[in-house]
TORPA-4810 file (N, C-alpha, C, O; in nm, 3 decimals):
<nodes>
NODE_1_7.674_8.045_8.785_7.599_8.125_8.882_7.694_8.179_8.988_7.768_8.110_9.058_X
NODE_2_7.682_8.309_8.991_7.779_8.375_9.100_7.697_8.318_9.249_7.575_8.317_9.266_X
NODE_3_7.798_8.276_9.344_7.737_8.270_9.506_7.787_8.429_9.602_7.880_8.508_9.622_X
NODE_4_7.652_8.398_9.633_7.647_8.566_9.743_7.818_8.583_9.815_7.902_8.496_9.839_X
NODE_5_7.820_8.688_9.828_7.954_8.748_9.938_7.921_8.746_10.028_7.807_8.755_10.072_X
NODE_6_8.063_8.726_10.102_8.013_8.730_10.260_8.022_8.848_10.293_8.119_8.917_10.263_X
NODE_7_7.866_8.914_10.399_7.889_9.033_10.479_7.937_9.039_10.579_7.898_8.943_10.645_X
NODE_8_8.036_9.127_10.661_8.105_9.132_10.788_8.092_9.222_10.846_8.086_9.327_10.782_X
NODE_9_8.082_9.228_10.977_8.091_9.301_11.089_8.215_9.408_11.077_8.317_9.394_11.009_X
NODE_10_8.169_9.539_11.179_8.338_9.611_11.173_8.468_9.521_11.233_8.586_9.556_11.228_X
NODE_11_8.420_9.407_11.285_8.553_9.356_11.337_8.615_9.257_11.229_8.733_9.224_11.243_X
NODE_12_8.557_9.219_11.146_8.579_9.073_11.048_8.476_9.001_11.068_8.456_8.918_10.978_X
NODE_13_8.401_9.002_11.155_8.324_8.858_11.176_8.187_8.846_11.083_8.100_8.932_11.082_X
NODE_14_8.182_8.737_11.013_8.084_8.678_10.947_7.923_8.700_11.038_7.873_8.665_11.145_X
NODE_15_7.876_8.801_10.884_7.712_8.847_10.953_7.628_8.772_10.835_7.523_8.715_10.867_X
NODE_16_7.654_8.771_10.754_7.580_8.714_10.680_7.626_8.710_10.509_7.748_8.716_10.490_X
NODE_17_7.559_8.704_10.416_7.528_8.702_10.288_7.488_8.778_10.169_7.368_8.784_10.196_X
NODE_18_7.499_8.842_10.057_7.438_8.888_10.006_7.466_8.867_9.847_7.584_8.851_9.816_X
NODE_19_7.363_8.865_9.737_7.408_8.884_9.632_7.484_9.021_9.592_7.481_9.104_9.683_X
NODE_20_7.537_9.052_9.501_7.637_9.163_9.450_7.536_9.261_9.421_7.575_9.377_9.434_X
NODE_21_7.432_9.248_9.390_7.371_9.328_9.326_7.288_9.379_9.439_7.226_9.483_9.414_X
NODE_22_7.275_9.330_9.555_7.174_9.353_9.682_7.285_9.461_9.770_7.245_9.519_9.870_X
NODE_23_7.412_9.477_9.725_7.482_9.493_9.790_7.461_9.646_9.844_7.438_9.724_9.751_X
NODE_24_7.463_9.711_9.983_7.438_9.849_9.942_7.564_9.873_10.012_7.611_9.813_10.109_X
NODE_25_7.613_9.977_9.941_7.755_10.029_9.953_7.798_10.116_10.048_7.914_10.151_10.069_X
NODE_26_7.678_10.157_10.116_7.732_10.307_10.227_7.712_10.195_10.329_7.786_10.213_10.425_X
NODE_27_7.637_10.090_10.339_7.633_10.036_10.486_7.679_9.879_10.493_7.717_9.855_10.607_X
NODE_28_7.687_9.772_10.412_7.779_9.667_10.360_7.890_9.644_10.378_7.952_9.636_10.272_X
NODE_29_7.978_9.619_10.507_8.096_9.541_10.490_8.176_9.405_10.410_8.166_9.290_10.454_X
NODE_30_8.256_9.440_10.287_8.260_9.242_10.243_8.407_9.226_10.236_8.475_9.329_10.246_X
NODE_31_8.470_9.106_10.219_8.564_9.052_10.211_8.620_9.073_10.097_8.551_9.034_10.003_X
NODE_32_8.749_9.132_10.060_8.795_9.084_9.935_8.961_9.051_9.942_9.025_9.084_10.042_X
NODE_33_9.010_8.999_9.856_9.194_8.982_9.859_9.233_9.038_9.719_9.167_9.068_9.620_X
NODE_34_9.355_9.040_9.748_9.434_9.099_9.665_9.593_9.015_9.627_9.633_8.951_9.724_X
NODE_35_9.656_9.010_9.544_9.748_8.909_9.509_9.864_9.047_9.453_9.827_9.123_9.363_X
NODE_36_9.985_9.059_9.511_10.091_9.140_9.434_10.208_9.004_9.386_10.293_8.947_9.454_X
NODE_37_10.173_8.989_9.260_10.341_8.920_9.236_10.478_9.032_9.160_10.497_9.134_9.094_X
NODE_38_10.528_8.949_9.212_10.726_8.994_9.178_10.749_8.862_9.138_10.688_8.759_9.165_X
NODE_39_10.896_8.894_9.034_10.981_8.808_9.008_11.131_8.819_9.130_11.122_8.872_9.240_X
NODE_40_11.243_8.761_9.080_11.350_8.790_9.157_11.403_8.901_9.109_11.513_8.905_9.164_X
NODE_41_11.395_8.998_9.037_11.459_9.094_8.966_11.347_9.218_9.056_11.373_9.333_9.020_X
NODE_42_11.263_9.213_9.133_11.221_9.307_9.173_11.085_9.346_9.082_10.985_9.385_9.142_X
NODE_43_11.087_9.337_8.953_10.922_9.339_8.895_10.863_9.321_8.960_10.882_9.247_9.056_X
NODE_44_10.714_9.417_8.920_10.561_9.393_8.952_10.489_9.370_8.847_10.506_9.432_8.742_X
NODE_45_10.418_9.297_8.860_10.315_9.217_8.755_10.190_9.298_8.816_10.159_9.301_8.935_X
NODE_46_10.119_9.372_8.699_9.982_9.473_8.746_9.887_9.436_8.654_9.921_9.407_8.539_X
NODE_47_9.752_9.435_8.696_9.626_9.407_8.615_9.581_9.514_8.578_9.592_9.601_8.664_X
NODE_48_9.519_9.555_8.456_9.437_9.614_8.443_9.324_9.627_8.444_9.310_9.530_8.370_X
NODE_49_9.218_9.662_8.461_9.074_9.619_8.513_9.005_9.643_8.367_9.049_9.727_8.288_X
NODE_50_8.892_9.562_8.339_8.831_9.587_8.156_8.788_9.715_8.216_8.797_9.751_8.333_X
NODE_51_8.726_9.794_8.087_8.657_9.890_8.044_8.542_9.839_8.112_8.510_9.900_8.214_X
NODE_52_8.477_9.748_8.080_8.325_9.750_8.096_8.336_9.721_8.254_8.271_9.811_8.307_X
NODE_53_8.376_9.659_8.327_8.376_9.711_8.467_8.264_9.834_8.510_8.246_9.934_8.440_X
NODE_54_8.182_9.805_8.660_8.103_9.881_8.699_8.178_9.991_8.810_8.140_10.101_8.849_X
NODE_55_8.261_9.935_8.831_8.382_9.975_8.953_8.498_9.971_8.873_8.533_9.884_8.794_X
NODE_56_8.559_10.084_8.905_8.739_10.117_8.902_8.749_10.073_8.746_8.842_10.000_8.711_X
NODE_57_8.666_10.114_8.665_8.714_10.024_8.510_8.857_10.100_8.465_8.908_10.208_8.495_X
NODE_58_8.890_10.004_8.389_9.055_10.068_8.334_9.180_10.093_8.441_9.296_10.128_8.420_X
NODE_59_9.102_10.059_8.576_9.236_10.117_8.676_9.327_10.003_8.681_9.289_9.892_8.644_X
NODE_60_9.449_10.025_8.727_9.528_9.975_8.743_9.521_9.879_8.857_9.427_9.906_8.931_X
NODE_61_9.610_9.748_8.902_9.635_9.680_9.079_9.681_9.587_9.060_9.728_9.552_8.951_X
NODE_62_9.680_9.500_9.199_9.761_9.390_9.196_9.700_9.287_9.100_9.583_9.294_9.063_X
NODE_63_9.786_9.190_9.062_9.789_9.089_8.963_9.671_9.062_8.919_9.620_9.083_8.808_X
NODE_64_9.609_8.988_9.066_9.484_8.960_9.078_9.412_8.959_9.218_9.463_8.932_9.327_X
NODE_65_9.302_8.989_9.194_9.218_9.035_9.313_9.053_8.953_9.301_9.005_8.903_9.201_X
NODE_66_8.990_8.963_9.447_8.844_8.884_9.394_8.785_8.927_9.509_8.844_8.989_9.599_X
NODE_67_8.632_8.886_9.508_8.558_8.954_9.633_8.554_8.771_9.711_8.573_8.667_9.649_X
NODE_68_8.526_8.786_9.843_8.524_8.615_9.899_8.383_8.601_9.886_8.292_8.676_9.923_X
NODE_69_8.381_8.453_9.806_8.225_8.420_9.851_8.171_8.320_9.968_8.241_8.261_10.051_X
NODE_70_8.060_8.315_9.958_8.008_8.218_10.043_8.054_8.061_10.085_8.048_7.967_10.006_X
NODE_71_8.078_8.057_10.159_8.185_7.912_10.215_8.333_7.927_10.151_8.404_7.826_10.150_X
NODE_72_8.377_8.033_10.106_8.532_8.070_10.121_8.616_8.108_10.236_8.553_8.121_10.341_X
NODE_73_8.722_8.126_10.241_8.826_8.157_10.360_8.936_8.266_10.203_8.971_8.236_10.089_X
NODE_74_8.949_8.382_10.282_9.051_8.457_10.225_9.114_8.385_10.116_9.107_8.401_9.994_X
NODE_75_9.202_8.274_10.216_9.302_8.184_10.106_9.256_8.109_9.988_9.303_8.102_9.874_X
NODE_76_9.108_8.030_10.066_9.061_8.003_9.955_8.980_8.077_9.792_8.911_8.021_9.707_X
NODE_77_9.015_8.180_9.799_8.960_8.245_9.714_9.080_8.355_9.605_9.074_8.394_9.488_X
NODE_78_9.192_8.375_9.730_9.278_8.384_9.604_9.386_8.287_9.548_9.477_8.330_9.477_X
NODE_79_9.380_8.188_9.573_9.414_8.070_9.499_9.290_8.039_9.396_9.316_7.998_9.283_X
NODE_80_9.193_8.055_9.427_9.089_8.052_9.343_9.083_8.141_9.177_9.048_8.116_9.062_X
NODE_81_9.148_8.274_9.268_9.093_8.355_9.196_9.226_8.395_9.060_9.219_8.435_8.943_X
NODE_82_9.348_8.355_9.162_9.443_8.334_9.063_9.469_8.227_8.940_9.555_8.244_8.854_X
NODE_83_9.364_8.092_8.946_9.375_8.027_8.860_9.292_8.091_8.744_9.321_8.094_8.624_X
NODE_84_9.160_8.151_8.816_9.077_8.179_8.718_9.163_8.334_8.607_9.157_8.349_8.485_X
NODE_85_9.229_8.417_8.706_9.247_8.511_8.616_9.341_8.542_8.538_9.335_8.631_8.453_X
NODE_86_9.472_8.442_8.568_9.567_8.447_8.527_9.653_8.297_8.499_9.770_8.279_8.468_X
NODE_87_9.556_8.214_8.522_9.583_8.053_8.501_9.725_8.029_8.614_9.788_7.934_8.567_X
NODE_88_9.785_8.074_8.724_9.880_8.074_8.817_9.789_7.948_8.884_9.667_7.937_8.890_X
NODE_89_9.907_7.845_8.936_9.893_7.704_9.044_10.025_7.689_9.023_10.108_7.730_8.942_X
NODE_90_10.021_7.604_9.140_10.125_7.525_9.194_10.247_7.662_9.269_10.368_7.643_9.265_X
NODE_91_10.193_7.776_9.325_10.326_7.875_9.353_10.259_7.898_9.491_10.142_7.932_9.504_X
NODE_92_10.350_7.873_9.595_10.247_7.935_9.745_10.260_8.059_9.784_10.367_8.119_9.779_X
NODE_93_10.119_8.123_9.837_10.101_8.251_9.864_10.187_8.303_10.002_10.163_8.250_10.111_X
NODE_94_10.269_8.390_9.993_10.193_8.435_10.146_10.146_8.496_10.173_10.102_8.580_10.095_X
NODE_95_10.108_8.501_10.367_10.002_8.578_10.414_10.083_8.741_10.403_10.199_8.775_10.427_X
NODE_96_9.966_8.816_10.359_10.003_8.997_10.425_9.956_9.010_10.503_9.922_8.938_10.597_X
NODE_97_9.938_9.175_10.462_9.880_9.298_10.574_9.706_9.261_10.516_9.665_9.234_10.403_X
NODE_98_9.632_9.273_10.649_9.493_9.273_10.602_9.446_9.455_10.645_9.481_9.522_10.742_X
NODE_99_9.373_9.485_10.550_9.374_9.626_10.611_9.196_9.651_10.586_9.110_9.607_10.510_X
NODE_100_9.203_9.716_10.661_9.030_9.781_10.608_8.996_9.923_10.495_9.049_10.034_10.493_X
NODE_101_8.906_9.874_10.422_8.909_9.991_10.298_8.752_10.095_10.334_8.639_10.056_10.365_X
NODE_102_8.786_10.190_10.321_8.630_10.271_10.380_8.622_10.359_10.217_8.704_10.403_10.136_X
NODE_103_8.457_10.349_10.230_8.403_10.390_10.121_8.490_10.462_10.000_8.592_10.530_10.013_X
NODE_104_8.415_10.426_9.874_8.305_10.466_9.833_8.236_10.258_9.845_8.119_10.228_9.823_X
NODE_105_8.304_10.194_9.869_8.266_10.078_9.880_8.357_10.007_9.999_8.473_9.994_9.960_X
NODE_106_8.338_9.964_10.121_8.408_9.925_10.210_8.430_9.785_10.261_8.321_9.733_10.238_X
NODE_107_8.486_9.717_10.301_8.539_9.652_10.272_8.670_9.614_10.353_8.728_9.714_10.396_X
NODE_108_8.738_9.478_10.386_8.848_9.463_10.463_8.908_9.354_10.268_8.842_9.304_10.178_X
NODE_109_9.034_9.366_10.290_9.138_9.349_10.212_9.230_9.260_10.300_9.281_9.291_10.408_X
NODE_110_9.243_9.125_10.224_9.348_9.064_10.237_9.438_9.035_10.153_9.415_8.966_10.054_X
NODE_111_9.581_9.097_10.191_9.671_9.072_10.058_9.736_8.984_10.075_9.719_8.938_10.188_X
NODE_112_9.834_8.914_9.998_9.890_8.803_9.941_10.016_8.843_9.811_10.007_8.882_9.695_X
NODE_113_10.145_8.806_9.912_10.250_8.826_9.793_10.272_8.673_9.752_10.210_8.576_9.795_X
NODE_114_10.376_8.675_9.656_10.433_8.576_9.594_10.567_8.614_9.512_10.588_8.735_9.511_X
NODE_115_10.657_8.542_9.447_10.794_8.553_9.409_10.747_8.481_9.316_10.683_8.384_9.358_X
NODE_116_10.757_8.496_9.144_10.763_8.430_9.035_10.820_8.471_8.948_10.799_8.588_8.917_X
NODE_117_10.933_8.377_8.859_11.005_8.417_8.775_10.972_8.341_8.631_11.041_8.258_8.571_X
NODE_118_10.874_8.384_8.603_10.745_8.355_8.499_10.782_8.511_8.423_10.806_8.612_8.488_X
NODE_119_10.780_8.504_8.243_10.740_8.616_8.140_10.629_8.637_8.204_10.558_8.553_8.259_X
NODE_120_10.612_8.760_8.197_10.421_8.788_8.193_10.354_8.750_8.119_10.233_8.737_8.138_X
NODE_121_10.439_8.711_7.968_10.350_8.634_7.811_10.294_8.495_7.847_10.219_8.428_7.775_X
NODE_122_10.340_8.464_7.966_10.297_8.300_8.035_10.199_8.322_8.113_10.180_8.217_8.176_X
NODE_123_10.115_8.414_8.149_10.013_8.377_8.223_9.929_8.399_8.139_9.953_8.481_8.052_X
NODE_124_9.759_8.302_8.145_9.684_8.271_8.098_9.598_8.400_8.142_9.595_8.413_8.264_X
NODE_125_9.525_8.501_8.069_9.416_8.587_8.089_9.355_8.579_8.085_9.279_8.672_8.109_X
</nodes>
């Protein structure tokens, strides 16, 4: 069972809740992160998003990305979200730039680099 996202204020601050599907997009602020890894050679490791996707299908981005849910913290969710999408633990994040994203779905963005000198054939999809 998916748990609701958190909705936010224009400043960041926690307003409330919603399921994904309640979500309305012109007036809905939510949380999401974003994960860019590199190796030491300067690589970027990029996701592709499935086809069946309702949003951005087939586009390109960072490694891995997730929306925050309910009783998450930024961090906790892309550590979360990196085990789930790419089987990555045990590597620490750091903090980025948090930026705000304005429509067609809006949204504040927290990113998260990392340094791994991992094949890409080693992460779990």
């Amino acid at each position: 069972m998916k748990l609701p996202i958190q909705i936010v204020d224009a400043n960041d601050n926690l307003i409330g809740h919603k399921v994904r599907e309640k979500l309305d997009l012109l007036h809905d602020i939510y949380r999401a992160t974003g994960l860019w890894l590199t190796n030491s050679s300067g690589d970027v490791l990029i996701a592709q998003r499935k086809f069946t996707k309702v949003s951005d299908p087939g586009k390109c981005g960072p490694a891995v990305s997730g929306t925050v849910d309910e009783g998450e913290t930024y961090e906790s969710n892309i550590y979360k979200e990196a085990q789930e999408e790419i089987g990555l633990t045990g590597v620490k994040f750091e903090v980025g730039q948090k930026s705000r994203v304005y429509g067609p779905r809006n949204y504040f963005a927290q990113w998260f680099t990392a340094q791994v000198d991992r094949d890409a054939d080693s992460f779990a999809l």
